[in-house]
N, CA and C of each residue as an Amber inpcrd file, in Angstrom:
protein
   210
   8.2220000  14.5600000 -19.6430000   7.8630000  15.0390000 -18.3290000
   7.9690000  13.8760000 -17.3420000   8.9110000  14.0490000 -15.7810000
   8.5400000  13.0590000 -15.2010000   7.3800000  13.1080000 -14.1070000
   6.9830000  11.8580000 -13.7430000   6.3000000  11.7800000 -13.1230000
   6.6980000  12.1050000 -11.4710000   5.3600000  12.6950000 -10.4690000
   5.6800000  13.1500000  -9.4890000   6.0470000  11.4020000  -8.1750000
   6.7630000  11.6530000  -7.7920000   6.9940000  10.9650000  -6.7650000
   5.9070000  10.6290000  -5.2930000   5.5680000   9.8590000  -4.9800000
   4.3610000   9.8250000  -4.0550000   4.9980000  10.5600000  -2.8600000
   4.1830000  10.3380000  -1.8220000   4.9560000  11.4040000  -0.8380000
   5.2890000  10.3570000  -0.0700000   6.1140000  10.3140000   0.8900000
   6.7440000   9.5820000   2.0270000   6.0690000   9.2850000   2.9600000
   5.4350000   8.0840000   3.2640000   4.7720000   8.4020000   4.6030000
   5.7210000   8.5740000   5.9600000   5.4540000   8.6830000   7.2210000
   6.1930000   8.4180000   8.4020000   6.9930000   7.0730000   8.6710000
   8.0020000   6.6970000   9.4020000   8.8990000   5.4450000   9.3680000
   7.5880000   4.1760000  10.1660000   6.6160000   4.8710000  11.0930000
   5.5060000   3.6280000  11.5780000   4.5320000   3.0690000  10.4710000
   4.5510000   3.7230000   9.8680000   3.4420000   4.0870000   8.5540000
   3.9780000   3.4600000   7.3700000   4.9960000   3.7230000   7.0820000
   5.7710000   3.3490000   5.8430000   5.7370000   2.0740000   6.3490000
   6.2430000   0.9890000   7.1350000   6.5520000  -0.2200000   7.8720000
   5.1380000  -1.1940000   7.8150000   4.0070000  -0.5430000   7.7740000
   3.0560000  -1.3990000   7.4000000   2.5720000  -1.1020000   6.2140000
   2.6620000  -0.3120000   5.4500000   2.5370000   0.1780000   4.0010000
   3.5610000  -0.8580000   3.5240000   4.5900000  -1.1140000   3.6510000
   5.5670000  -2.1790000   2.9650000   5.3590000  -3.2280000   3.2210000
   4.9670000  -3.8930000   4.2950000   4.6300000  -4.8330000   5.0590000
   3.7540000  -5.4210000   3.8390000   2.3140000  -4.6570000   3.9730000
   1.3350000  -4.7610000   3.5470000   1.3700000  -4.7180000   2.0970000
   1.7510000  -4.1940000   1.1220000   2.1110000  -4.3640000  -0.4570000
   2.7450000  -5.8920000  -0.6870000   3.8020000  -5.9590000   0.2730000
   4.4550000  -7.3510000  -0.3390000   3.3840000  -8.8020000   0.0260000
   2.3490000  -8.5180000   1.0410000   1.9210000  -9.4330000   0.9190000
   0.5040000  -9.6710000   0.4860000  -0.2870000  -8.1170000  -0.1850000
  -0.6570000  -8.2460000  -1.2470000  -0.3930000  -8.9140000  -2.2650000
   0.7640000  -8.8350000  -2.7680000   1.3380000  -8.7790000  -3.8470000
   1.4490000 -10.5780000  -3.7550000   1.7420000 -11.5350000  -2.8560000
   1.7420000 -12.5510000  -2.7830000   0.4800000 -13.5790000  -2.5270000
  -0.1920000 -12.6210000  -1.6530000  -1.6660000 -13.5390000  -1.2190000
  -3.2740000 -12.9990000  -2.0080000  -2.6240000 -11.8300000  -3.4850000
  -3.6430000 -11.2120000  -4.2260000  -4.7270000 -10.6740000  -3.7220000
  -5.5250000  -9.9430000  -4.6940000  -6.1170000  -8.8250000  -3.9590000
  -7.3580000  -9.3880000  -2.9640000  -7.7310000 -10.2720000  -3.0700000
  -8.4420000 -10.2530000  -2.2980000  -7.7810000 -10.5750000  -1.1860000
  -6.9150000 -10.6820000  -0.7680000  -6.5710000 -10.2720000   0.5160000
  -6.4010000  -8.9060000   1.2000000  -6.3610000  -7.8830000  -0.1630000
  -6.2560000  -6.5280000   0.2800000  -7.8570000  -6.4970000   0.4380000
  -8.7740000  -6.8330000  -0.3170000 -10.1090000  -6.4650000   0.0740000
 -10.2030000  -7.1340000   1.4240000 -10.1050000  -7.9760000   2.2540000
 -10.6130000  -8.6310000   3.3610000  -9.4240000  -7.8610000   4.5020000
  -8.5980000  -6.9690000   4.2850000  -7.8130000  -6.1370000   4.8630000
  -9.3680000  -4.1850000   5.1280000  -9.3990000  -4.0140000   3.8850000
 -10.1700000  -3.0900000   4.0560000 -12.0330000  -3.3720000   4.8720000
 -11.9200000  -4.5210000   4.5960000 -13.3290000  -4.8200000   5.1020000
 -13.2090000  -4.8800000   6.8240000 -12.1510000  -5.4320000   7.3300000
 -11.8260000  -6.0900000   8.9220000 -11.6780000  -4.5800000   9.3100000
 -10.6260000  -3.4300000   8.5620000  -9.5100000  -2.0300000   9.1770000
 -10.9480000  -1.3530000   8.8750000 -11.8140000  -0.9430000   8.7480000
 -12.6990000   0.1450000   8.5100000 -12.6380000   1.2540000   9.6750000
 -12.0900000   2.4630000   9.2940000 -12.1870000   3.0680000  10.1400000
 -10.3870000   3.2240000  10.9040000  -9.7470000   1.9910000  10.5450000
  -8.5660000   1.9620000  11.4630000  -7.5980000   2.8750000  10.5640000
  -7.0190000   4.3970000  11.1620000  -6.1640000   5.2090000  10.2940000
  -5.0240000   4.4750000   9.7590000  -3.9310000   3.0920000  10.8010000
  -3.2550000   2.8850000  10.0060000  -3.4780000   1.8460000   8.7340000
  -4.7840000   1.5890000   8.1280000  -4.6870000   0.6860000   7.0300000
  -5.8060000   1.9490000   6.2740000  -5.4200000   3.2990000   6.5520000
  -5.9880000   4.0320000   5.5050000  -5.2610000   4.2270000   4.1360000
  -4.1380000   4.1990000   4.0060000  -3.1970000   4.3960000   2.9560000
  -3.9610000   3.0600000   1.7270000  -4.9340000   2.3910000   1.7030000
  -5.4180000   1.5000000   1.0290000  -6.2030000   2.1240000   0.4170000
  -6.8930000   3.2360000   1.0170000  -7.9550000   4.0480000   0.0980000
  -7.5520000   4.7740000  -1.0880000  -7.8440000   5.2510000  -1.9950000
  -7.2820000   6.1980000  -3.0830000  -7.7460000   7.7630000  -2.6480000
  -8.1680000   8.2560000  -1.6470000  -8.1210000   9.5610000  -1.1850000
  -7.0950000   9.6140000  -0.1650000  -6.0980000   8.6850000   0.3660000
  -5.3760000   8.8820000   1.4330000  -4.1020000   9.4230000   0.6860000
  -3.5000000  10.2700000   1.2550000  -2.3950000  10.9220000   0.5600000
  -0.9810000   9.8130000   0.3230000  -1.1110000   8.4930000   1.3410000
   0.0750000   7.5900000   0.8090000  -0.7850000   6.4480000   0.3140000
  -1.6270000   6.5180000  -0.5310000  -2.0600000   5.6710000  -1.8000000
  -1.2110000   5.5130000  -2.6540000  -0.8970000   6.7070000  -3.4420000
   0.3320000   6.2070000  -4.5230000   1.5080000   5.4800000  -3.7950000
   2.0980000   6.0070000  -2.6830000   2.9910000   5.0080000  -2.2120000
   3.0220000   3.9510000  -2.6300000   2.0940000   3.5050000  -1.6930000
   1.2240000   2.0150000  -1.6870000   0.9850000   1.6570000  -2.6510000
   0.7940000   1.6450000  -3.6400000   0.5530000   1.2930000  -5.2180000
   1.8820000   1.0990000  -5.4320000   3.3630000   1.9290000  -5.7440000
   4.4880000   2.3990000  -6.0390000   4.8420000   1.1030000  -5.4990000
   4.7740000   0.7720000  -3.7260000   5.0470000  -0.3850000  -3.5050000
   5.0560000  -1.9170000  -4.2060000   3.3470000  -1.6670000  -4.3400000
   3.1630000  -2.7290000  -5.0870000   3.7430000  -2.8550000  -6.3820000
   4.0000000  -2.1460000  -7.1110000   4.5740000  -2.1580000  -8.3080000
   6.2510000  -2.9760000  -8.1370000   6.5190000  -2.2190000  -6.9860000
   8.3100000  -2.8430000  -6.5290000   7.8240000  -3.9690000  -6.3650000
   6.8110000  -4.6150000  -5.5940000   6.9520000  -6.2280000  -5.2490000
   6.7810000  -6.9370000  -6.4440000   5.6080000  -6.5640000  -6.9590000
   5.6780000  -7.4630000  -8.5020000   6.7140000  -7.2310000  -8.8540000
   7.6540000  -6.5250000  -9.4340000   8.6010000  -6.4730000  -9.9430000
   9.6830000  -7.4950000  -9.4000000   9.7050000  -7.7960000  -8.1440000
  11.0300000  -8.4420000  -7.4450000  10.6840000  -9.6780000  -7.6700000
   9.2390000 -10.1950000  -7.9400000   8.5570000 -11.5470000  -7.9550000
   9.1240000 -12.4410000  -9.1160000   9.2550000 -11.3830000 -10.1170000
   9.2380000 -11.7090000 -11.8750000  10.6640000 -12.0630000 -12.2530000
């Protein structure tokens, strides 16, 4: 069985969703935590939550950056 594909966010949306994975992915998570602590409330750094519908994205992302790192 494959797995479902995350959904797409919008091209403004997607742009800091990518943004934002690769430099997760370089400056580790606690930089994503001190991202969610500062954005509270701000819709575009909601995709960080795991109820936002481009979470998996965002994960998916991160998975591509580690990958390009290695």
């Amino acid at each position: 069985m494959q797995s479902a594909l995350p959904i797409l966010p919008p091209p403004d949306i997607r742009m800091i969703v990518d943004k934002t994975a690769r430099y997760v992915v370089k400056n580790g998570p606690e930089f994503e935590q001190r991202i969610i602590s500062s954005c509270q409330g701000t819709l575009n750094f909601s995709f960080l939550h795991s109820y936002d519908p481009y979470h998996a994205y965002y994960k998916h992302r991160i998975s591509e950056a580690r990958a390009a790192t290695n």
